[in-house]
DSSP file (Angstrom, degrees, kcal/mol; ACC not computed):
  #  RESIDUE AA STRUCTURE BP1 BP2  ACC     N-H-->O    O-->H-N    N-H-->O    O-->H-N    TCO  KAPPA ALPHA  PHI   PSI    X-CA   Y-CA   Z-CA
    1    1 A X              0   0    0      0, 0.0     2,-0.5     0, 0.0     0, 0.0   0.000 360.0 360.0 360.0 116.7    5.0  -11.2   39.6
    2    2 A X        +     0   0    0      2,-0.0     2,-0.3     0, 0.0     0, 0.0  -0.887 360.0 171.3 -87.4 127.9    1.5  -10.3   41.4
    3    3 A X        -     0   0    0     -2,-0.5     2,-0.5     2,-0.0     0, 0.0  -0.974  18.0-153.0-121.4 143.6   -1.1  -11.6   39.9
    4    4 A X        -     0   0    0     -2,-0.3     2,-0.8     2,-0.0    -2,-0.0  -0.793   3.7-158.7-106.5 149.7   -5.1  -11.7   41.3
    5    5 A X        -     0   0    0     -2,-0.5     2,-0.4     2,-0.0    -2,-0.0  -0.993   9.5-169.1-129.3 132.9   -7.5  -14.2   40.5
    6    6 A X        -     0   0    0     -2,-0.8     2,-0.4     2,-0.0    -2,-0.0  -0.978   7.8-151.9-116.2  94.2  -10.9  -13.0   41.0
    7    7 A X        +     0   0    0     -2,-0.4     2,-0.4     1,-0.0    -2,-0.0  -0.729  16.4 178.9 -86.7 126.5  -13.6  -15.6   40.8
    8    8 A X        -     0   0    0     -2,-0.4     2,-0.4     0, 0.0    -1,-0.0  -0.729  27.4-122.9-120.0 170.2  -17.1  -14.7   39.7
    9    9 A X        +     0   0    0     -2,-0.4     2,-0.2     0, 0.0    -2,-0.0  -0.958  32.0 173.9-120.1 138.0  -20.6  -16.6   39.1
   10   10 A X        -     0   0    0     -2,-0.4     2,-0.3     1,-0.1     3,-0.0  -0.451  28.9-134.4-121.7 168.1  -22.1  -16.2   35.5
   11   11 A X     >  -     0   0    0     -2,-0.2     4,-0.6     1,-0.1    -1,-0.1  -0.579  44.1 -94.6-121.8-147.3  -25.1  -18.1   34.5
   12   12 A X  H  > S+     0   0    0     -2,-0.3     4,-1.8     2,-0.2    -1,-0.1   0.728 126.3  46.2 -95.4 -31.9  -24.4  -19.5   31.0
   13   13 A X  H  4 S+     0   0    0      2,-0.2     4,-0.3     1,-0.1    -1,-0.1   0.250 103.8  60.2-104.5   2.3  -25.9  -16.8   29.0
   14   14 A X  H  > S+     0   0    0      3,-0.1     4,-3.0     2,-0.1    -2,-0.2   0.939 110.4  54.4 -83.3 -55.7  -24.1  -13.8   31.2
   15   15 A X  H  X S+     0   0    0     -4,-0.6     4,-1.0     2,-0.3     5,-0.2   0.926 108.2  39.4 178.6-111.2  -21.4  -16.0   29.6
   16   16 A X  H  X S+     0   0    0     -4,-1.8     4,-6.2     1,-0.3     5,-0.3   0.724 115.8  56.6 -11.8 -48.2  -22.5  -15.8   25.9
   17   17 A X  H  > S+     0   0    0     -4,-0.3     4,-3.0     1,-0.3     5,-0.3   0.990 106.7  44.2 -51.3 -79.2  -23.3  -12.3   26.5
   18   18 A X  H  X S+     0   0    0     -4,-3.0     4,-0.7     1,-0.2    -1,-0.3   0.659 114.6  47.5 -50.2 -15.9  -20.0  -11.2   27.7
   19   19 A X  H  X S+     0   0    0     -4,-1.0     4,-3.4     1,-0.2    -1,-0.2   0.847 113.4  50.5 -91.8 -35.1  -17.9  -13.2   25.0
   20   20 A X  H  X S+     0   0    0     -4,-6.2     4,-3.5    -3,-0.3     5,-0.3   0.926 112.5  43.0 -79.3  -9.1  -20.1  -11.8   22.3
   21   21 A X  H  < S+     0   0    0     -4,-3.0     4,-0.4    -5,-0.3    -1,-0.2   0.826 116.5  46.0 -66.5 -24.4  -19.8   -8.1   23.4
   22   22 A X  H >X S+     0   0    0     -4,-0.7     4,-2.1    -5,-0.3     3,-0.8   0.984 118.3  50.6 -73.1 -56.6  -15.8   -8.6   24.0
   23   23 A X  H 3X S+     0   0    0     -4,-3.4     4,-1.0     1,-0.2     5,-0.4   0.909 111.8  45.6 -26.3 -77.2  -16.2  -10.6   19.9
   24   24 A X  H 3< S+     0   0    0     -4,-3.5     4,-0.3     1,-0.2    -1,-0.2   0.673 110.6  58.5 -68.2 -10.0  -18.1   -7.6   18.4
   25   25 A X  H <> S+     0   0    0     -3,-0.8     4,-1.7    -4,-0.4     5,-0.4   0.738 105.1  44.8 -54.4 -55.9  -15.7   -5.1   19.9
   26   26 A X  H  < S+     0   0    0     -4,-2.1    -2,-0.2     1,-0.2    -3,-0.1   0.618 109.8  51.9-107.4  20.5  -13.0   -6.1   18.6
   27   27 A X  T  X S+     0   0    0     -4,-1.0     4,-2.4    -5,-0.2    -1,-0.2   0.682 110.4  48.5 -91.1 -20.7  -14.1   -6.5   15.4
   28   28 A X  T  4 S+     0   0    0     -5,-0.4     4,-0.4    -4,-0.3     5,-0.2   0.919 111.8  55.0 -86.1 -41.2  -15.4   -3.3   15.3
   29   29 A X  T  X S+     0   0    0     -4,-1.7     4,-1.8     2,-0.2    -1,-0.2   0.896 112.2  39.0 -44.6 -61.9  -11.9   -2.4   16.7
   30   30 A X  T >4 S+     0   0    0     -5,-0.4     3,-0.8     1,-0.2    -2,-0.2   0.969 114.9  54.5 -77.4 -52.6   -9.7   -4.2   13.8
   31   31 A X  T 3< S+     0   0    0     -4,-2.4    -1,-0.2     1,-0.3    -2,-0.2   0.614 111.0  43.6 -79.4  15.0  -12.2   -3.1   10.8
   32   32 A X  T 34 S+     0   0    0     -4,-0.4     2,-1.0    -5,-0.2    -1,-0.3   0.780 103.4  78.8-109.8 -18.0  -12.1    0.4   11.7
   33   33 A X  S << S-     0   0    0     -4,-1.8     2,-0.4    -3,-0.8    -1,-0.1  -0.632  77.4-144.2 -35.1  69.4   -8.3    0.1   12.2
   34   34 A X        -     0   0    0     -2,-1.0     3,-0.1    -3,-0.1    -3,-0.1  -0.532  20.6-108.5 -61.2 129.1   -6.3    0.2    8.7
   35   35 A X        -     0   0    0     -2,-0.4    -1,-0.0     1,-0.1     0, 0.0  -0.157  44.3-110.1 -26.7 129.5   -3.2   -1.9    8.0
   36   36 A X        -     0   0    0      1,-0.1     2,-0.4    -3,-0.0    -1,-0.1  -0.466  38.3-117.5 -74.9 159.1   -0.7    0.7    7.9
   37   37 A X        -     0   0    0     -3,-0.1     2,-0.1     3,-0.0    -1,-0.1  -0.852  24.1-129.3 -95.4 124.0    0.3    0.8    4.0
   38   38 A X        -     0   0    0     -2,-0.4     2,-0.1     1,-0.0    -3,-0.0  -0.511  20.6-115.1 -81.3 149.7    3.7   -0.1    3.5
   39   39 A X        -     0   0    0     -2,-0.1     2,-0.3     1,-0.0    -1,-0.0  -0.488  26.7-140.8 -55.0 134.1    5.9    2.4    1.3
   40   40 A X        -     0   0    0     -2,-0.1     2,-0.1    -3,-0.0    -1,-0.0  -0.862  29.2-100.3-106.1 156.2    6.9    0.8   -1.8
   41   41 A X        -     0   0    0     -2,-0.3     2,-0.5     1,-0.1    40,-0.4  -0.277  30.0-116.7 -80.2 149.3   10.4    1.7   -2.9
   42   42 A X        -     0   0    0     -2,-0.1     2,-0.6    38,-0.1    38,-0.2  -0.571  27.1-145.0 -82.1 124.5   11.4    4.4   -5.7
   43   43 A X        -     0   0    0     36,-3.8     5,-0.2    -2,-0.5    36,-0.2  -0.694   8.6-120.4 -89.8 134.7   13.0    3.1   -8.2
   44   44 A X     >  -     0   0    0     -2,-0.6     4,-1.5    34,-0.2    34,-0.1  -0.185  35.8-104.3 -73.2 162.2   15.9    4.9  -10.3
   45   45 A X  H  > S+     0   0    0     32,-0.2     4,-0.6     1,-0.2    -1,-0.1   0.593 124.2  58.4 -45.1 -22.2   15.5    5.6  -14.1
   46   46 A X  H >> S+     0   0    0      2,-0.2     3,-1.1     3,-0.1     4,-1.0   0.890 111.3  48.7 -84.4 -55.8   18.3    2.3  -15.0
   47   47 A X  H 3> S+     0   0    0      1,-0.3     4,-2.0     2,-0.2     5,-0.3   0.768 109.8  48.4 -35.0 -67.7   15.4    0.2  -12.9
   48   48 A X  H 3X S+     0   0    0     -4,-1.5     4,-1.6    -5,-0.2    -1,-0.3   0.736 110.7  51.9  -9.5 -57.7   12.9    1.9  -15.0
   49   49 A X  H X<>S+     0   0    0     -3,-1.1     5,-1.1    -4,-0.6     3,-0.7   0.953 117.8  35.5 -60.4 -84.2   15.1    0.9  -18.5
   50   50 A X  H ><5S+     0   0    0     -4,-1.0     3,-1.3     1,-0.3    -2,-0.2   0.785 102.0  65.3 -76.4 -45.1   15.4   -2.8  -17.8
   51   51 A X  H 3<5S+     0   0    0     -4,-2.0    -1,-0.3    -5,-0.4    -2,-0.2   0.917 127.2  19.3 -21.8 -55.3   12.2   -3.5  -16.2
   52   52 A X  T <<5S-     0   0    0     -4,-1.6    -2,-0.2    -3,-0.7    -1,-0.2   0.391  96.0-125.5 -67.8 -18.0   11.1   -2.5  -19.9
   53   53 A X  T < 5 +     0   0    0     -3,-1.3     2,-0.3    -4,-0.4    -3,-0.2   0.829  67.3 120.6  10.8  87.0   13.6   -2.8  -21.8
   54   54 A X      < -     0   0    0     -5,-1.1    -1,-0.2    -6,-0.2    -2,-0.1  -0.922  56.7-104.4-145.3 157.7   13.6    0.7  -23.3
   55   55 A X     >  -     0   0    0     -2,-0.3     4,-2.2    -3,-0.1    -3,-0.0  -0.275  30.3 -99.1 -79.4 176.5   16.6    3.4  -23.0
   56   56 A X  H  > S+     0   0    0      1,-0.2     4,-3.3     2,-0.2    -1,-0.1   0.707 116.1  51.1 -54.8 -54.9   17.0    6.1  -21.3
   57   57 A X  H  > S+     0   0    0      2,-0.2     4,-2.3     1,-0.2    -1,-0.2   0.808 101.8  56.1 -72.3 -23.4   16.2    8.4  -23.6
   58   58 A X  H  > S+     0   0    0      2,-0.2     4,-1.7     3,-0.2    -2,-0.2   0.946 110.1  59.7 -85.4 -46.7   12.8    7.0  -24.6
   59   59 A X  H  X S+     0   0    0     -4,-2.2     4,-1.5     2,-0.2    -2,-0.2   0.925 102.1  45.6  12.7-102.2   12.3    7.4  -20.7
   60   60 A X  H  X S+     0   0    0     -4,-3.3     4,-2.1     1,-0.3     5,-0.5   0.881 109.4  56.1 -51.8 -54.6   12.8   10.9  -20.4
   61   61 A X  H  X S+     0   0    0     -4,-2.3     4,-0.6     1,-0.3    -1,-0.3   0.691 105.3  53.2 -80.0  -6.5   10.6   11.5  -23.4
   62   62 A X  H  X>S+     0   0    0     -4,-1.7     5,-3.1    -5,-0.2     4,-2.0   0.883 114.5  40.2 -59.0 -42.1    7.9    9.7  -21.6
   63   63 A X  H  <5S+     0   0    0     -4,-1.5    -2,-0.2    -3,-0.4    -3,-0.1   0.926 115.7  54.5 -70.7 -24.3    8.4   12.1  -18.3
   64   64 A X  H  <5S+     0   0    0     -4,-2.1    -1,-0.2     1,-0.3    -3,-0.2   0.864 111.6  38.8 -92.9 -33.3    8.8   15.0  -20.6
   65   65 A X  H  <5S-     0   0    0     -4,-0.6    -1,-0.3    -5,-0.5    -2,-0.2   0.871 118.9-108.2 -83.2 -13.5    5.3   14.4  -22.6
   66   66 A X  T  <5S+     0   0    0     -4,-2.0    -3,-0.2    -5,-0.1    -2,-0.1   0.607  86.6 120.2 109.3   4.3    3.5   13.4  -19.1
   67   67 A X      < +     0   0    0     -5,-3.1     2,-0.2    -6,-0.2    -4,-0.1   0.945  65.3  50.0 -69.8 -54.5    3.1   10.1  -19.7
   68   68 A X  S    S-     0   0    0     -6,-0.6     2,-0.6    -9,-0.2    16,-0.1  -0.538  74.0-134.1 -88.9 150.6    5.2    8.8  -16.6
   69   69 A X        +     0   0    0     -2,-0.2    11,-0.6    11,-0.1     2,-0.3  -0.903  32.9 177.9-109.7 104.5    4.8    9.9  -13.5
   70   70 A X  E     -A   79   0A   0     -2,-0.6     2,-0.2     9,-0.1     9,-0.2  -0.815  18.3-134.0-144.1 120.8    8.1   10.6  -12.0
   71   71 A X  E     -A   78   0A   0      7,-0.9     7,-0.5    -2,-0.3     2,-0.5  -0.712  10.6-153.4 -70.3 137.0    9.9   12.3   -7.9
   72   72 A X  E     +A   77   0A   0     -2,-0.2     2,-0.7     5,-0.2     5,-0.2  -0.885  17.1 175.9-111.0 131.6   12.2   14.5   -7.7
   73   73 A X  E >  S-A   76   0A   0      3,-1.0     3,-1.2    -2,-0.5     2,-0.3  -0.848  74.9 -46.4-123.0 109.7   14.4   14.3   -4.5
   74   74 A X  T 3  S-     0   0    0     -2,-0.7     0, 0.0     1,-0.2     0, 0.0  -0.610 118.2 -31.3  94.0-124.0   17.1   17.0   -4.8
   75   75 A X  T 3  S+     0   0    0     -2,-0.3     2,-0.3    -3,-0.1    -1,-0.2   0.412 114.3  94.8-115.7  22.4   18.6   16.5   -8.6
   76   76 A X  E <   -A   73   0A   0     -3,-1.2    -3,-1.0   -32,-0.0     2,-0.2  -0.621  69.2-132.4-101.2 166.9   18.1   12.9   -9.1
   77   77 A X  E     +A   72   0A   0     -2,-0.3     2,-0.3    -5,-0.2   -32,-0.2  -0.629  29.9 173.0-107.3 154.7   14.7   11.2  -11.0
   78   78 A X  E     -A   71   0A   0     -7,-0.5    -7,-0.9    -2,-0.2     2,-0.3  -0.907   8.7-166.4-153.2-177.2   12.9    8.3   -9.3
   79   79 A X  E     -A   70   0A   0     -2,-0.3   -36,-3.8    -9,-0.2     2,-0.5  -0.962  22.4-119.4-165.8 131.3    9.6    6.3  -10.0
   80   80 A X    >>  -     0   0    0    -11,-0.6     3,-2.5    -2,-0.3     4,-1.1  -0.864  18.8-144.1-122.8 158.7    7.1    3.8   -8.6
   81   81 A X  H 3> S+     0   0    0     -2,-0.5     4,-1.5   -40,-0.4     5,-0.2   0.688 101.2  47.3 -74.4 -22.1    6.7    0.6  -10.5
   82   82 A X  H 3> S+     0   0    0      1,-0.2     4,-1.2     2,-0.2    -1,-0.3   0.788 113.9  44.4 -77.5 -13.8    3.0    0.4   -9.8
   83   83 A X  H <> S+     0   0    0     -3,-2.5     4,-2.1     2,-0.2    -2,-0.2   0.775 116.9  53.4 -89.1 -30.1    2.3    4.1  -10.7
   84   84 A X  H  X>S+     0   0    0     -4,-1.1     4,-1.9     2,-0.2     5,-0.6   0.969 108.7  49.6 -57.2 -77.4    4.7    3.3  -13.8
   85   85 A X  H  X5S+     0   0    0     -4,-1.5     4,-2.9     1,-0.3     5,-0.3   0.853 110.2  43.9 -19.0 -92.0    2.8    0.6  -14.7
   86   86 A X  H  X5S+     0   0    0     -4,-1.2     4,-1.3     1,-0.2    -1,-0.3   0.828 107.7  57.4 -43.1 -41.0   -0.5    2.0  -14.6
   87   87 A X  H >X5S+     0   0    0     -4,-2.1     4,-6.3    -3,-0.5     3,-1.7   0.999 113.9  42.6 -46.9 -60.4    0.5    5.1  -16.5
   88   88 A X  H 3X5S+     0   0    0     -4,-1.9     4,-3.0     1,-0.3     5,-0.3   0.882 111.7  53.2 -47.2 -33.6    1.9    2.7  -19.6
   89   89 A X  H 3X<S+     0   0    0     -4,-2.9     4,-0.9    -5,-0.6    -1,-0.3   0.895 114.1  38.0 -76.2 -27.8   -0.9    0.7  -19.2
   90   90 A X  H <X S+     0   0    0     -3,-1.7     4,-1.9    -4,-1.3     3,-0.3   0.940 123.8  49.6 -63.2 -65.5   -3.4    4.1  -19.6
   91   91 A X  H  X>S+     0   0    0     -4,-6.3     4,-2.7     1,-0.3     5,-0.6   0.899 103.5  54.6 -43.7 -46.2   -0.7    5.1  -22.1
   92   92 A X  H  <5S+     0   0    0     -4,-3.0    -1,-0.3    -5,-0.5    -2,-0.2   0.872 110.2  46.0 -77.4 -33.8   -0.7    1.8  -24.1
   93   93 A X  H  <5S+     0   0    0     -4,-0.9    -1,-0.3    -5,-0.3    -2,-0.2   0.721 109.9  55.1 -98.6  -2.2   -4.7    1.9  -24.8
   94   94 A X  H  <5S-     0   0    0     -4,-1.9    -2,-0.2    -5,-0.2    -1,-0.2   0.923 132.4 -92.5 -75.4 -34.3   -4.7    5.4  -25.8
   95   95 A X  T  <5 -     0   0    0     -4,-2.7    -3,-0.3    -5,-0.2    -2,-0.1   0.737  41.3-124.5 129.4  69.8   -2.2    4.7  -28.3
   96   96 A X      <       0   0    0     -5,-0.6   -34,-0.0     1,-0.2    -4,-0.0   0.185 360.0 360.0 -26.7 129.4    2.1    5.4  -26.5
   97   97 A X              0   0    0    -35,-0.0    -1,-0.2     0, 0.0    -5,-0.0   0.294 360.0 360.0-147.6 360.0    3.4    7.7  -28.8
């Protein structure tokens, strides 16, 4: 491993300077930088059921009046629980019917 060490002279406030310029860089750096958002997983229609404890059918007639918000990837149904959630919760002060 080559490595160089390079010695300089600073005064004390070249000092300050440079650490706060490096400081406010890389804050500037991370808060303009979002967390990537992690994917949360789709859950199938059974998850859906027992999370709730409601059938199947009472389900469907959620997706089919608009209530739920519901993927479809090829011919199977999936859902996520925070987008569920929030619908019911929407649902639930309107009145669920």
């Amino acid at each position: 491993m080559n490595t160089q060490t390079v010695l300089i002279s600073l005064s004390i406030e070249e000092l300050k300077t440079l650490i706060a310029d490096s400081l406010s860089t890389g804050l500037q750096t991370y808060h303009s930088t979002e967390p990537e958002k992690q994917e949360e997983p789709l859950l199938k229609i059974e998850d859906i059921c027992s999370l709730f404890n409601v059938s199947k059918v009472t389900i469907h007639d959620w997706k089919r009046k608009g209530i739920l918000p519901f993927y479809r990837i090829s011919r199977k149904i999936y859902f996520k629980k925070n987008e569920v959630i929030d619908a019911l919760t929407k649902a639930g002060k309107r009145g669920l019917k």
